[in-house]
N, C-alpha and C positions, 0 to 999 in steps of 0.2 A: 574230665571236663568236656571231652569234644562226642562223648557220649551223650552229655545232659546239653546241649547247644543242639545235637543231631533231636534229640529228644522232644527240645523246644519246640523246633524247627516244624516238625510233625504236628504235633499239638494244636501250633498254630495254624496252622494249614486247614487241621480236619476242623478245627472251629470255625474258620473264618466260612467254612462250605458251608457249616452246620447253620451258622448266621443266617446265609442266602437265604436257605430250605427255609429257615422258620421265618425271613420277611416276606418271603414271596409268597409262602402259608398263607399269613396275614395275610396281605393284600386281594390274595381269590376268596377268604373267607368273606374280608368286607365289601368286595365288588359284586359277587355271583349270588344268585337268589336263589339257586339252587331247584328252580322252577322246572327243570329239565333232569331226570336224572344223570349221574355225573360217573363214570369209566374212566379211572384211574390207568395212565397207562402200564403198569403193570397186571391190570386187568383186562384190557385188551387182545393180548395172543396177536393170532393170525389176522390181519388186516384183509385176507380175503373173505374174511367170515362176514364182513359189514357195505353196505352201500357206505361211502366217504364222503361227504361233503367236505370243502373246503369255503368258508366264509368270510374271506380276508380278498383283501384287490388284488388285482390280474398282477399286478408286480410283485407282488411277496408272494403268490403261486409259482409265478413265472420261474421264481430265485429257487426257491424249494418248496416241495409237498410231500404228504404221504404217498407212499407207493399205492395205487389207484385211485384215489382220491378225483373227484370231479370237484370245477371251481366252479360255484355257482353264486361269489360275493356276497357283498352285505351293501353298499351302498346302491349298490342295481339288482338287488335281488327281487326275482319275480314266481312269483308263486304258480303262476298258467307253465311256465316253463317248466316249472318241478310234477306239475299235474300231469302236462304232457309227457315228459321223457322220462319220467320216475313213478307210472299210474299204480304198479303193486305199495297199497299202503301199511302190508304188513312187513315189508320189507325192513330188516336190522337197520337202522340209519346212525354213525357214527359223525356229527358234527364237530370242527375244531377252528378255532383261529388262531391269533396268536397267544393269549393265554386263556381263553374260555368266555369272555365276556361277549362278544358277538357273535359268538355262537352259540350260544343260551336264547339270544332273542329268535335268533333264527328256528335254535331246534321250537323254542315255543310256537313257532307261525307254524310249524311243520306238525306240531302236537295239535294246533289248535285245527289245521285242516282235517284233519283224522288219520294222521300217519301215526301206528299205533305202538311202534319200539324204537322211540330215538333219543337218544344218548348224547351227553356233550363229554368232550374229553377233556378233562379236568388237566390244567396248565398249559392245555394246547400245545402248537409245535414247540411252544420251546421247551417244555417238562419232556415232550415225547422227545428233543433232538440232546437235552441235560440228560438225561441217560440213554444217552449214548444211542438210541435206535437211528436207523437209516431212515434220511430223505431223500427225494430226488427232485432234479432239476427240468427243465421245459424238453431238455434232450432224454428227459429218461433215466439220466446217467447218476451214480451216486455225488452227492454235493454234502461238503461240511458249511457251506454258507446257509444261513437261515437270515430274512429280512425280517429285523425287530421294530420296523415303523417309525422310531426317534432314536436319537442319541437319550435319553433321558430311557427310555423301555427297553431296551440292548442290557442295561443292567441285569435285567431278567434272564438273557441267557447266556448259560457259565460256561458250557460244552458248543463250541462250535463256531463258524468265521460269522460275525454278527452283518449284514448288510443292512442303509438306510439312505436319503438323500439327504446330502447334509443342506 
């Protein structure tokens, strides 16, 4: 009996992940246009292979990012800026936010200027920080906190200290 309760127990568990994985599925299938190609991150690798943009506000950077990632926002993002400091436009560009959706628009501004290899990363930090990979914090320093923007989007991420204002 305490084999088939231990047994349960499991079961339950691996489903209820398995749930997650397939709402959250959902939800970037229906949201993303898929107008930008899309790098899953297990197809990513080495993060020093890519220019990083980071397209989320100065507070959810601040909390956590990709290891070199540069924060060039979404609600002040400026395109003279990416002209100026980022002029190679054949340069790998690796876009993310929080799950992909504004950083689709962006990578399209970036597609549409003639940057010619940029990628969104498919579920964004929180797909990249749900398994399990490293972020880091404004000090540099590794951080299990990730800022999921609402109480209501924190759902989204299963792996990690969720951060938001409430």
């Amino acid at each position: 009996m305490k084999n088939y309760l231990v047994f349960f127990c499991v079961v339950l568990f691996v489903n209820q992940g398995f749930t997650q994985s397939k709402k959250f599925e959902k939800l970037l299938q229906e949201n993303l246009k898929l107008s930008v190609p899309i790098l899953r991150v297990s197809e990513v690798g080495a993060t020093d292979d890519y220019l990083i943009f980071d397209t989320r506000e100065s507070i959810e950077f601040k909390t956590s990012h990709l290891k070199n990632a540069k924060h060039i926002g979404y609600d002040f993002f400026n395109m003279d800026s990416i002209f100026k400091n980022y002029p190679d436009k054949t340069q790998t560009i690796l876009v993310y936010c929080s799950i992909g959706i504004r950083s689709e628009l962006i990578g399209e501004q970036l597609k549409s200027a003639g940057y010619q290899s940029v990628f969104n990363l498919y579920g964004g930090i929180f797909e990249w920080k749900n398994q399990s990979y490293e972020v880091i914090d404004e000090n540099k320093e590794a951080t299990e906190k990730v800022h999921t923007f609402s109480k209501e989007w924190s759902k989204w991420l299963v792996n990690g200290e969720k951060v938001y204002e409430k």
